[in-house]
C-alpha positions as CSV (number, residue, x, y, z in Angstrom):
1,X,-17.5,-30.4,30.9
2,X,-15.1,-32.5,29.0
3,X,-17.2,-32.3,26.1
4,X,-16.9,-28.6,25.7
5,X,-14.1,-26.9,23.6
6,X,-12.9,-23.3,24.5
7,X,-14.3,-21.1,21.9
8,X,-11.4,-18.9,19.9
9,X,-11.8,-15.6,18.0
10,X,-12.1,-15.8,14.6
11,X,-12.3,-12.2,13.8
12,X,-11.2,-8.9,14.9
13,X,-13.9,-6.4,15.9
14,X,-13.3,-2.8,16.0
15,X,-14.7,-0.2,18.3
16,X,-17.2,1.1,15.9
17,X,-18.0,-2.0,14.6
18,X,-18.6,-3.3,18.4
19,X,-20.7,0.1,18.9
20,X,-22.7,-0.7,15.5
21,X,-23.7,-4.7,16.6
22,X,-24.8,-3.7,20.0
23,X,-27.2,-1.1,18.7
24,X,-28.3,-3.1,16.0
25,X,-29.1,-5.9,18.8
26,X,-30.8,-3.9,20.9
27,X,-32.7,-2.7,17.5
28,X,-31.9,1.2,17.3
29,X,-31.5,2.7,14.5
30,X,-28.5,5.6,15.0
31,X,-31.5,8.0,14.8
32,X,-32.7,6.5,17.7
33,X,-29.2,6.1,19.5
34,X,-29.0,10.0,18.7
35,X,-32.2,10.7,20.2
36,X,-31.5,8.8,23.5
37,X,-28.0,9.8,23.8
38,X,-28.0,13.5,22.3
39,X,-24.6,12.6,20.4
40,X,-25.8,13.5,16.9
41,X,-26.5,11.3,14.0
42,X,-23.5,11.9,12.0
43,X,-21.3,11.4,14.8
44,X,-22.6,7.9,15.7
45,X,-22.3,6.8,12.1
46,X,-18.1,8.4,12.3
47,X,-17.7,6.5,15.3
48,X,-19.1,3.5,13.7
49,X,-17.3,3.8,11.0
50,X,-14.3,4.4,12.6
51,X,-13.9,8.2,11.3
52,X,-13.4,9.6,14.8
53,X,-12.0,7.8,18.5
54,X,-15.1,7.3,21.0
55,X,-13.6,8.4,24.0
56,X,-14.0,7.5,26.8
57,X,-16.9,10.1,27.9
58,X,-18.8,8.9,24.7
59,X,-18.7,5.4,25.8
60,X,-20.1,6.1,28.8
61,X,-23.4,7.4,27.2
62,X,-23.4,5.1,24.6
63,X,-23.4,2.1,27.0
64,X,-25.7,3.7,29.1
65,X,-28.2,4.2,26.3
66,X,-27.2,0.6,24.9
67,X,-27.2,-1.0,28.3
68,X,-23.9,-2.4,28.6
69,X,-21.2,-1.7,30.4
70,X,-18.6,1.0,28.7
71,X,-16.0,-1.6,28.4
72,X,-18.2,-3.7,25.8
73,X,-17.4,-0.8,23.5
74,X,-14.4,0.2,24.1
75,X,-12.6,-3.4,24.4
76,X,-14.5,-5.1,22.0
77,X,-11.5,-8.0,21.2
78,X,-10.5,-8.5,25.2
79,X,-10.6,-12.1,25.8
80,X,-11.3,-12.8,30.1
81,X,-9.2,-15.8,30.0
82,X,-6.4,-15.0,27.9
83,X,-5.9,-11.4,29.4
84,X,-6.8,-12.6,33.4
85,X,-4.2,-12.2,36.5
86,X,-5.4,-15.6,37.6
């Protein structure tokens, strides 16, 4: 494991932008994010562009249509090791 070097961030992500790359991967259009999540169209495309706040409520069914957990979304720059209690 020697051989290995700790990857580092290179750039920040914001919450919409995380929200926009995990649809995109799971290949949704926001037409199709609307339709699974009932949030409407415009609003996914404000929250990707960082017009409005998620929320925390919002997450939740955005994950849940996305399948990942809320925190994906809403932490998009949290690095496990860095951040950790350990």
């Amino acid at each position: 494991m020697s051989d290995y070097v700790q990857a580092e961030r290179h750039i920040a992500v914001s919450v919409g932008e995380s929200v926009r790359i995990v649809r995109e991967l799971q290949e949704m259009s926001q037409n199709d994010l609307a339709a699974a999540t009932g949030i409407p169209q415009s609003t996914i495309s404000a929250i990707e562009n960082d017009r409005i706040q998620l929320g925390v409520e919002r997450a939740k069914v955005l994950a849940r249509a996305l399948h990942c957990h809320p925190a994906v979304l809403v932490f998009p720059g949290w690095d496990v090791d860095q951040n950790s209690a350990a």
